[in-house]
C-alpha positions in Angstrom: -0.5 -15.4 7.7 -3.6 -14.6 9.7 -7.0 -13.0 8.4 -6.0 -9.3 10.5 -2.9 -9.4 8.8 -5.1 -9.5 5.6 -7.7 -7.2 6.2 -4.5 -5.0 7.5 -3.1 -4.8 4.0 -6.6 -4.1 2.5 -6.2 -0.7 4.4 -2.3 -0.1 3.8 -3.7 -0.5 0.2 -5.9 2.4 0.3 -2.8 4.4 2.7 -0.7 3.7 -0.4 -3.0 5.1 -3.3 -2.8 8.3 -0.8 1.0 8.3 -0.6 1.4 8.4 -3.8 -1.1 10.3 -5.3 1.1 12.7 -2.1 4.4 11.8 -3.5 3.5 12.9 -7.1 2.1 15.9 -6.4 4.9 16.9 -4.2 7.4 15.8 -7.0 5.4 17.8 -9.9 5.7 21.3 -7.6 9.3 22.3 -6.6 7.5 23.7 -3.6 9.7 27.2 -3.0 6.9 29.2 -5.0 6.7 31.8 -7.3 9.9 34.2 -7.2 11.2 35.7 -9.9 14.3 33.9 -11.2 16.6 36.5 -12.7 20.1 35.6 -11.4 19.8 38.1 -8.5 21.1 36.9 -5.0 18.4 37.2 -2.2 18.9 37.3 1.3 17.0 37.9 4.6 14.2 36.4 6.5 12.6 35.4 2.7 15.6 33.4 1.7 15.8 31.6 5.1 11.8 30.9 5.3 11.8 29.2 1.6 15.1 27.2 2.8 13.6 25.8 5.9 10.1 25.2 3.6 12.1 23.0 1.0 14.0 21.0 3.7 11.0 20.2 5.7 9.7 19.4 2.2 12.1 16.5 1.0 12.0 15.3 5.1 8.4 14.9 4.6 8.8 13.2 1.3 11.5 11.0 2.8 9.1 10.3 5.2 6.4 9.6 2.8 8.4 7.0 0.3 9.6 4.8 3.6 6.0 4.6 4.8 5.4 3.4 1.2 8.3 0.9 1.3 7.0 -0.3 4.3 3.7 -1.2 2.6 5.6 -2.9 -0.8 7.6 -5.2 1.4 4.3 -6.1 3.4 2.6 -6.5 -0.5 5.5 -9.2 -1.1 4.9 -11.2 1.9 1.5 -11.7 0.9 2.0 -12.5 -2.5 4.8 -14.7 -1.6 1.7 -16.4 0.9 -0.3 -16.4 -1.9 1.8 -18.3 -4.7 1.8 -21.1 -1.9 -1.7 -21.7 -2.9 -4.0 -23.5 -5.4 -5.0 -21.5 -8.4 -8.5 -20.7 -7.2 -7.1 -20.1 -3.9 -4.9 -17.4 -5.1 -7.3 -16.3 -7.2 -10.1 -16.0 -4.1 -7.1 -14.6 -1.9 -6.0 -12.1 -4.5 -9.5 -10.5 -5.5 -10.5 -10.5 -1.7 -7.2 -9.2 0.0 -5.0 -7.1 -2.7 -8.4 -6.2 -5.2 -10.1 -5.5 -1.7 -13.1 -6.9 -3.6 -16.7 -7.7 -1.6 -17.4 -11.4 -0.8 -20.2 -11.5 -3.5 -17.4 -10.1 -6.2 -15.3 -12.6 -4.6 -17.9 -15.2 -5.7 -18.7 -14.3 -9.4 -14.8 -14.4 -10.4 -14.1 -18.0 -8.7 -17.6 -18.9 -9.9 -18.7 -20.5 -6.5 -21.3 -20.3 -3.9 -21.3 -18.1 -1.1 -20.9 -21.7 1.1 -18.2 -23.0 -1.2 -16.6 -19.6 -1.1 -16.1 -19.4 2.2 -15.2 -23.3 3.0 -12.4 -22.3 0.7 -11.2 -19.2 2.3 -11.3 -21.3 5.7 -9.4 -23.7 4.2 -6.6 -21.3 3.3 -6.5 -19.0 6.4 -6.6 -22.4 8.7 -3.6 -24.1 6.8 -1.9 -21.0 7.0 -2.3 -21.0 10.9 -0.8 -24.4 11.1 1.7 -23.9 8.7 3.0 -20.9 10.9 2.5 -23.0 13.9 5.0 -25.9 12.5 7.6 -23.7 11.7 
């Protein structure tokens, strides 16, 4: 696990809150609009546009929940990183990287110094290094 791959997910964090505050609001609206529905058959040009407008509509929604995927299974190989750890390790790691918290946040929930805070973090990011190194 390297510190990019960290500060990597702090962004896909933010992407994600977009997705799905995307994917709701494209679930809440069925996204064909407001015709009348009164049993009638439609045809023509109409018909065909609001066709092609729903299709495109689930393939961008499609497209939306695997790009979402893609940031859960990067979530779980962080946490799974980050259950390696000592308690305030995983503590420091968690409000830093998934809470995307600033370093003096960081500081008042471990209840260290900003020196002490960092040695720490070192600590983890180097033994991670080697740990990927060895295997």
């Amino acid at each position: 696990m390297t510190k990019e791959r960290l500060k990597r997910y702090r962004d896909l964090v933010r992407e994600e809150a977009q997705l799905e505050a995307e994917l709701l609001e494209r679930a809440g609206s069925s996204g064909i609009g407001g015709g009348a529905l009164d049993g009638m058959p439609r045809g023509g040009e109409l018909s065909d546009l609001t066709a092609r407008f729903a299709i495109e509509n689930v393939e961008l929604y499609a497209m939306l929940t695997k790009k979402r995927m893609e940031i859960v299974k990067e979530r779980r190989a962080i946490e799974d990183f980050i259950e390696e750890l000592e308690p305030v390790e995983r503590v420091l790691m968690r409000e830093r990287y998934i809470s995307g918290k600033k370093w003096e946040e960081v500081m008042l929930v471990i209840g260290y110094g900003w020196h002490q805070t960092h040695r720490i973090h070192g600590k983890v990011l180097k033994e991670a290094i080697e740990s990927d190194i060895n295997m």
